[in-house]
TILUM-827735 format. One record per residue (C-alpha): x, y, z; residue in one letter. Coordinates in nm, 4 decimals, padded with zeros to 6 digits. Example, Ala and Ser with C-alpha at 12.3 -4.5 7.8 and 13.67 -1.06 7.14 Angstrom:
<pts>
+----------+----------+----------+----+
|       xx |       yy |       zz | aa |
+----------+----------+----------+----+
|  01.2300 | -00.4500 |  00.7800 |  A |
|  01.3670 | -00.1060 |  00.7140 |  S |
+----------+----------+----------+----+
</pts>
This chain:
<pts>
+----------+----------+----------+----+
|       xx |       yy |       zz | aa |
+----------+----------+----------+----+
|  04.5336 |  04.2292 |  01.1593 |  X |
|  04.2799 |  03.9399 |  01.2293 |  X |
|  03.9737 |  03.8708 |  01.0387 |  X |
|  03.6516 |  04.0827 |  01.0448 |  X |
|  03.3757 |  03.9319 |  01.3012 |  X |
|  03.0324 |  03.9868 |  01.0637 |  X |
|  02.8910 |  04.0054 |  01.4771 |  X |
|  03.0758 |  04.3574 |  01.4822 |  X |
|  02.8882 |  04.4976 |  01.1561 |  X |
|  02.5383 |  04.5791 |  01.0801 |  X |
|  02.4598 |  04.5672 |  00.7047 |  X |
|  02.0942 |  04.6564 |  00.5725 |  X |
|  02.2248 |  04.5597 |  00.2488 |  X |
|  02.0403 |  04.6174 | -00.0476 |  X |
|  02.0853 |  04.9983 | -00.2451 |  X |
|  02.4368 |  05.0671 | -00.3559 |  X |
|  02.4002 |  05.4243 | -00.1891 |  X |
|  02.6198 |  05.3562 |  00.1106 |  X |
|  02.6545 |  05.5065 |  00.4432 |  X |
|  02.9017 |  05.4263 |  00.6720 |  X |
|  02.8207 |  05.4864 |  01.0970 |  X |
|  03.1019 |  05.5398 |  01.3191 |  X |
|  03.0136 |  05.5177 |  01.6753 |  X |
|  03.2479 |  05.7427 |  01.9737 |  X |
|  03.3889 |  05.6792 |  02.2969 |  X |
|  03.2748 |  05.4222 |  02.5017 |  X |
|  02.9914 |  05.3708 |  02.2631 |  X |
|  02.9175 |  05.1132 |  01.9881 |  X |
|  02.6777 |  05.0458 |  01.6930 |  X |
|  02.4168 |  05.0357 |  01.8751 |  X |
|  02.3455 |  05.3959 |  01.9729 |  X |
|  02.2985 |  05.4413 |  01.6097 |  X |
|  02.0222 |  05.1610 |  01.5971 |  X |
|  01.7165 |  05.4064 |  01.5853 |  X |
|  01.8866 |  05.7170 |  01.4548 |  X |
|  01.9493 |  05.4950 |  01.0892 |  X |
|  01.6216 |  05.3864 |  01.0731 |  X |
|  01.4793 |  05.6043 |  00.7972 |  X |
|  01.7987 |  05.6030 |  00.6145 |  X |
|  01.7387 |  05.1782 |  00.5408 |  X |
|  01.4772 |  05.2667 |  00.3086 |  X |
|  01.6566 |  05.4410 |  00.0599 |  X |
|  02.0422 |  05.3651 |  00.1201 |  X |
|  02.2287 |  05.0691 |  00.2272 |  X |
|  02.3205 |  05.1222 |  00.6250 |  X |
|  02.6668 |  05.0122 |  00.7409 |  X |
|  02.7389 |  05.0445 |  01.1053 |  X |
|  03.0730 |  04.9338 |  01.2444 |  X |
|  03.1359 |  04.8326 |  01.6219 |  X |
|  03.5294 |  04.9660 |  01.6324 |  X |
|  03.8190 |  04.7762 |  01.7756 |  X |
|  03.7233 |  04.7223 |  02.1829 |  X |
|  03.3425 |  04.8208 |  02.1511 |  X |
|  03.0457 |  04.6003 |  02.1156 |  X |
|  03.1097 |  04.2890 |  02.0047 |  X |
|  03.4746 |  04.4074 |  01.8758 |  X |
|  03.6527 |  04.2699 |  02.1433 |  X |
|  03.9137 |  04.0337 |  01.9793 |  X |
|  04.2684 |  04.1579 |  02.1817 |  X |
|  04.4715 |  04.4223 |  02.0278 |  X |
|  04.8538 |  04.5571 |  02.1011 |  X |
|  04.6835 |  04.8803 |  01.9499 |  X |
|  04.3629 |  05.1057 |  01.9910 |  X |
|  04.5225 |  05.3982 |  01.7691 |  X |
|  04.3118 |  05.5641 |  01.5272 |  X |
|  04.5062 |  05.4266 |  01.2249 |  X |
|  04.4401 |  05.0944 |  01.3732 |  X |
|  04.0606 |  05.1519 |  01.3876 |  X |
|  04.0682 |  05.2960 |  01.0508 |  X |
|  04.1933 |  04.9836 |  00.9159 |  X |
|  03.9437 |  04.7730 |  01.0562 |  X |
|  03.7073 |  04.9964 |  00.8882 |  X |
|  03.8780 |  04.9864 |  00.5737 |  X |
|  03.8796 |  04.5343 |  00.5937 |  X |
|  03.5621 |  04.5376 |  00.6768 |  X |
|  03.4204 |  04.7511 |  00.3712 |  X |
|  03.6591 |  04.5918 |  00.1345 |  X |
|  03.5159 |  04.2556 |  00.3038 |  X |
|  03.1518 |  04.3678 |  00.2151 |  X |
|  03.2562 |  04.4763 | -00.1579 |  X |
|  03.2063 |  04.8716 | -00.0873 |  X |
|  03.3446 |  05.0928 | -00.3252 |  X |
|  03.2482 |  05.4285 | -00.2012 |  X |
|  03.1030 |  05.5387 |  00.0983 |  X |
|  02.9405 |  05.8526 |  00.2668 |  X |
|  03.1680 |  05.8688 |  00.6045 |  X |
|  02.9351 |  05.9469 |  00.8908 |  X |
|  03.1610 |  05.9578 |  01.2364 |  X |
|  03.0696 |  06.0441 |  01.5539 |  X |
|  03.3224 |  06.2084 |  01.8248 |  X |
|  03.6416 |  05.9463 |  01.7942 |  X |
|  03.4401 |  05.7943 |  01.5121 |  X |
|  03.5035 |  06.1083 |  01.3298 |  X |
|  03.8680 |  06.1027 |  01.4355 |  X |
|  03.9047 |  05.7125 |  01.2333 |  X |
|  03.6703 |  05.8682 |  00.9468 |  X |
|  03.9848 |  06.1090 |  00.9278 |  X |
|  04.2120 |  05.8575 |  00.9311 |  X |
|  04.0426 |  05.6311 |  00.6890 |  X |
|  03.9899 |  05.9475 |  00.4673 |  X |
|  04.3568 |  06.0148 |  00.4669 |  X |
|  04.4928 |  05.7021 |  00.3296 |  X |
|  04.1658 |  05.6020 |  00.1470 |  X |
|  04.0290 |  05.9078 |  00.0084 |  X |
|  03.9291 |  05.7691 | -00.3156 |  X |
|  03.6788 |  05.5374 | -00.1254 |  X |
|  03.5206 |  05.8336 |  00.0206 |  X |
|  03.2347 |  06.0174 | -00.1538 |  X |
|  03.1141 |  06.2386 |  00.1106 |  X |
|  03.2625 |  06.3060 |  00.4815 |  X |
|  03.0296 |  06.3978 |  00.8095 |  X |
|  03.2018 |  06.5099 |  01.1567 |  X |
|  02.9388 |  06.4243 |  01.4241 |  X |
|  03.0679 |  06.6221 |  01.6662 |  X |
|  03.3854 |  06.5605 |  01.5779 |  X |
|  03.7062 |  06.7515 |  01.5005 |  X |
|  04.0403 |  06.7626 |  01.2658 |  X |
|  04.2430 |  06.8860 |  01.5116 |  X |
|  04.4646 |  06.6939 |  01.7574 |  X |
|  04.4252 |  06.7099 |  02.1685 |  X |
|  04.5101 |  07.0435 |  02.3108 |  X |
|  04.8016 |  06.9749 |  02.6080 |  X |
|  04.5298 |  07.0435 |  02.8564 |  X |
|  04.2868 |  06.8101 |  02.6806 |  X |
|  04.6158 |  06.5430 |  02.6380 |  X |
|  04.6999 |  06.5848 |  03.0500 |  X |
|  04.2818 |  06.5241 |  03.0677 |  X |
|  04.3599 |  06.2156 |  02.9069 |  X |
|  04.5997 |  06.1236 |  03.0702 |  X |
|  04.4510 |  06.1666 |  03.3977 |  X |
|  04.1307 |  05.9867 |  03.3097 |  X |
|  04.3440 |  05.6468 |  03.2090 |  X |
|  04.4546 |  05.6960 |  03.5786 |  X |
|  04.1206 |  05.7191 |  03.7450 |  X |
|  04.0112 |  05.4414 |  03.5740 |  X |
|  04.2881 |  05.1985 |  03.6808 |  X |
|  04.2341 |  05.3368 |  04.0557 |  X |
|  03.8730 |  05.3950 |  04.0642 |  X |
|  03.7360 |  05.0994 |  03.7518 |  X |
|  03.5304 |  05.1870 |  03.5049 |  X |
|  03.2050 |  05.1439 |  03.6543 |  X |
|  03.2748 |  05.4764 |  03.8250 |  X |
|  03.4194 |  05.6162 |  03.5397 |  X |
|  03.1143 |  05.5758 |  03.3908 |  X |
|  02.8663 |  05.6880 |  03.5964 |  X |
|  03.0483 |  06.0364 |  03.5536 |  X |
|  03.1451 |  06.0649 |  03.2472 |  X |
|  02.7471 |  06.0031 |  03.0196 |  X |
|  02.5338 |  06.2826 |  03.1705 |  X |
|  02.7614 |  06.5608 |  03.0507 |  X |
|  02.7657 |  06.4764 |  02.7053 |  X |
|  02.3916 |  06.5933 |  02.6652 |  X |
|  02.3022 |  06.9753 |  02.7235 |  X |
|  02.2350 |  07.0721 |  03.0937 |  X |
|  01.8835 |  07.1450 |  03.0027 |  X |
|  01.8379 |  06.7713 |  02.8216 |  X |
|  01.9757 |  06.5888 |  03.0999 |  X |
|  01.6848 |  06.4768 |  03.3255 |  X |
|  01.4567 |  06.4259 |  02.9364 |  X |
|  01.7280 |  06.2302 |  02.8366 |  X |
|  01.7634 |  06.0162 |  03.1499 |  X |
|  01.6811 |  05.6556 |  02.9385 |  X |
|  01.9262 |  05.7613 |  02.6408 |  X |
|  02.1908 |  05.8169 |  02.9476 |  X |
|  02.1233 |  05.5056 |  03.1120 |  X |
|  02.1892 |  05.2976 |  02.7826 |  X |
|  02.5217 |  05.5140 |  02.7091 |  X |
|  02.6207 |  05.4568 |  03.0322 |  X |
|  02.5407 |  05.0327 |  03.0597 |  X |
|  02.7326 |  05.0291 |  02.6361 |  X |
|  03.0312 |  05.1679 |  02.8236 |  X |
|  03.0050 |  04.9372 |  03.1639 |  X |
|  03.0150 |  04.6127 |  02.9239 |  X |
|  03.2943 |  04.7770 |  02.7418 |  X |
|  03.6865 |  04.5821 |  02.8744 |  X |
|  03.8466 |  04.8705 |  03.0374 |  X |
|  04.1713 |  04.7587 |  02.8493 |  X |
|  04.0116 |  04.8914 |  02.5362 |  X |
|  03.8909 |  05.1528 |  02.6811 |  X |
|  04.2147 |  05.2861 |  02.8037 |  X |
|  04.4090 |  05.2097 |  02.4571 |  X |
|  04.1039 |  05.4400 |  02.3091 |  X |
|  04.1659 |  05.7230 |  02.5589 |  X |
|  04.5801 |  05.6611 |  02.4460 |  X |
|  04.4891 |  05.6894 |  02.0750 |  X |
|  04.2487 |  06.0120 |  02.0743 |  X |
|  04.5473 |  06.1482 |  02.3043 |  X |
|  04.8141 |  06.0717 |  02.0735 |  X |
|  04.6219 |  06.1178 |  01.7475 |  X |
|  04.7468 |  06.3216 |  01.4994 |  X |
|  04.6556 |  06.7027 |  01.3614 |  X |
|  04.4498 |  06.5874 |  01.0160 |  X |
|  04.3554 |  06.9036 |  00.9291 |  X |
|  04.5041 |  06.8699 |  00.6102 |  X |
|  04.2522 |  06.5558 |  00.5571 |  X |
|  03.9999 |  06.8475 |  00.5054 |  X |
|  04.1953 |  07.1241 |  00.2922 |  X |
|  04.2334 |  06.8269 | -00.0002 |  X |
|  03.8875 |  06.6670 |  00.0543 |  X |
|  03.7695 |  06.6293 | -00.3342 |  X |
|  03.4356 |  06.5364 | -00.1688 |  X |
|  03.1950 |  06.7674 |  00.0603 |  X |
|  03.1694 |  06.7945 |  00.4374 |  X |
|  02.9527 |  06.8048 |  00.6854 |  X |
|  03.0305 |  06.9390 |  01.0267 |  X |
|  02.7355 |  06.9106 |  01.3032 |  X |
|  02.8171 |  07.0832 |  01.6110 |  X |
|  02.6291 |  07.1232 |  01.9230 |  X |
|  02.6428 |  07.4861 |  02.0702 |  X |
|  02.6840 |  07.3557 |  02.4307 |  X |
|  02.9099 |  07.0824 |  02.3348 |  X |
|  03.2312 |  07.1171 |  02.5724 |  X |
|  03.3874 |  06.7890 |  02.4224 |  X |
|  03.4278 |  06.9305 |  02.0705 |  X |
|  03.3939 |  07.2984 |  02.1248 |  X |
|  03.1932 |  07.5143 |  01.8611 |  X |
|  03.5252 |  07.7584 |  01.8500 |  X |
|  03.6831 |  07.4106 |  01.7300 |  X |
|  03.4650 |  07.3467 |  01.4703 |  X |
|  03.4600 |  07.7145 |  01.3597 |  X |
|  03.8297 |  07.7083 |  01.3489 |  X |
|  03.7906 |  07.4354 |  01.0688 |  X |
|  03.4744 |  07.3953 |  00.9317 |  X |
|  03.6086 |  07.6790 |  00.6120 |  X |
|  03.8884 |  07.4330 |  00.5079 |  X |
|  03.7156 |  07.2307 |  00.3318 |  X |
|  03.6330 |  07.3562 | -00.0650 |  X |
|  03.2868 |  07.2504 | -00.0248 |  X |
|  03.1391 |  07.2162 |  00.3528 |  X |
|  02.7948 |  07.2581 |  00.5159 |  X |
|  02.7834 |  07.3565 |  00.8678 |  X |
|  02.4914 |  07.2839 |  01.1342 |  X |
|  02.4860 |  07.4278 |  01.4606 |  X |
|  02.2596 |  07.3344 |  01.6707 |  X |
|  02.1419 |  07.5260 |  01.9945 |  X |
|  02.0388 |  07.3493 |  02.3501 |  X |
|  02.2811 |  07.0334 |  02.2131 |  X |
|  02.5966 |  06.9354 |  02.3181 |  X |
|  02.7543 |  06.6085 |  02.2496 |  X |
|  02.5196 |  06.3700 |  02.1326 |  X |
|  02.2806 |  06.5187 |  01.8703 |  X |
|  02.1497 |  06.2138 |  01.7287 |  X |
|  01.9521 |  06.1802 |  02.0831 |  X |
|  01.9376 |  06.5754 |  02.1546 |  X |
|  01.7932 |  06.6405 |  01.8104 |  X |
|  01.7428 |  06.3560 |  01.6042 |  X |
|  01.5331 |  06.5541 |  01.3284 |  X |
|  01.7141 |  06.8335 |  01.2289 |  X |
|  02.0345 |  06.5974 |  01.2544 |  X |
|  01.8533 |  06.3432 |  01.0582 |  X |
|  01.7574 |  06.5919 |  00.8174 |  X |
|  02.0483 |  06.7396 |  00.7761 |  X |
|  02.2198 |  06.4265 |  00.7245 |  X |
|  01.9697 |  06.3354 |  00.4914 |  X |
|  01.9682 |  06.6688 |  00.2315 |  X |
|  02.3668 |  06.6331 |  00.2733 |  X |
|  02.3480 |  06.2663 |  00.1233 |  X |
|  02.0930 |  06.3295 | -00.1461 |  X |
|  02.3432 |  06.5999 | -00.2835 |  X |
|  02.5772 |  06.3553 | -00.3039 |  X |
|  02.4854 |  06.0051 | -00.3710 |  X |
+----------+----------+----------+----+
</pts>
């Protein structure tokens, strides 16, 4: 795997309390820029642009989530990080999982931003699969413009119309190459459910009640596995809580890491 671009990491440095920010989908680190904020005065802030996001977008054969992990895993053992608190959003959570699973003694504390152990449903994998298809027809400008508003809560859509309009222009400057390999590797990841019945460390599942992404019957068909777990659910949010409802996911986020680091 090629070397870590420091342009693909930002590192407030400083307290050896360290949480780690995994961005979703067509996002990068940068829709994590104001939700961290508060967290810089008291921990040390690591948030990772994944392979074919941001400024990640050295070529790759793969996009998997084992790949992504990896890069996670270089660029923490790059910045000297022993343990981390895990903090992935949608497919971020997917590569927390898969860093977990073959680096669990590097993880102190797990949190599933709307995010989920189990592997695509067949309907969800022919979703997939039909989406990769769209794109290559249709481009992913178009793609796009569809796909944002739906990740907020019907009733946040028209408040939320700047927060929608940045998701949307990440995702535009995104190469639709990487794009596609991501759609492939959420597709074909695997079932890492067992990730969370032999987590030694706590977890933290936040799930939005209108979230249709990562369903709340999906995160209550897990969210027991682990031996120690806190669950938020939070009503009138769907996919993207840290715009939806940045204090109570802030604070929850917040009360899970003091009990831990």
């Amino acid at each position: 795997m090629k070397e870590i671009d420091l342009q693909t990491v930002s590192d407030s440095g400083g307290s050896d309390k360290v949480l780690v920010f995994l961005h979703g989908f067509c996002e990068s680190k940068e829709v994590w820029e104001t939700f961290v904020q508060p967290f810089r005065e008291s921990y040390r802030v690591i948030a990772i642009d994944l392979p074919g996001f941001g400024k990640n977008t050295a070529p790759r054969l793969s996009y998997s989530m084992e790949e992504a992990a990896a890069y996670v895993h270089k660029v923490l053992k790059n910045l000297e990080i022993k343990k981390c608190l895990l903090v992935g959003h949608s497919m971020g959570g997917y590569v927390a999982l898969a860093f977990a699973e073959k680096h669990n003694n590097m993880v102190n504390g797990l949190c599933l931003f709307h995010s989920s152990a189990l592997p695509d449903s067949k309907e969800k994998k022919a979703t997939r699969t039909k989406t990769i298809k769209f794109i290559k027809k249709n481009g992913l400008s178009v793609f796009m413009d569809a796909f944002t508003a739906p990740l907020f809560s019907p009733v946040n859509r028209k408040y939320f119309a700047k927060e929608i309009k940045m998701l949307t222009a990440i995702g535009k400057e995104t190469l639709p190459e990487a794009v596609i390999g991501a759609i492939k590797g959420m597709r074909d990841r695997k079932k890492r459910t067992k990730v969370l019945k032999d987590a030694r460390y706590p977890v933290l599942f936040i799930a939005g009640k209108d979230d249709q992404a990562v369903t709340l019957e999906q995160t209550l068909a897990q969210c027991y596995l682990p031996a120690h777990s806190t669950v938020v659910f939070l009503a009138k949010t769907a996919h993207q809580g840290m715009f939806e409802k940045p204090v109570e996911t802030r604070n929850a986020l917040r009360s899970f890491a003091e009990g831990i680091l």
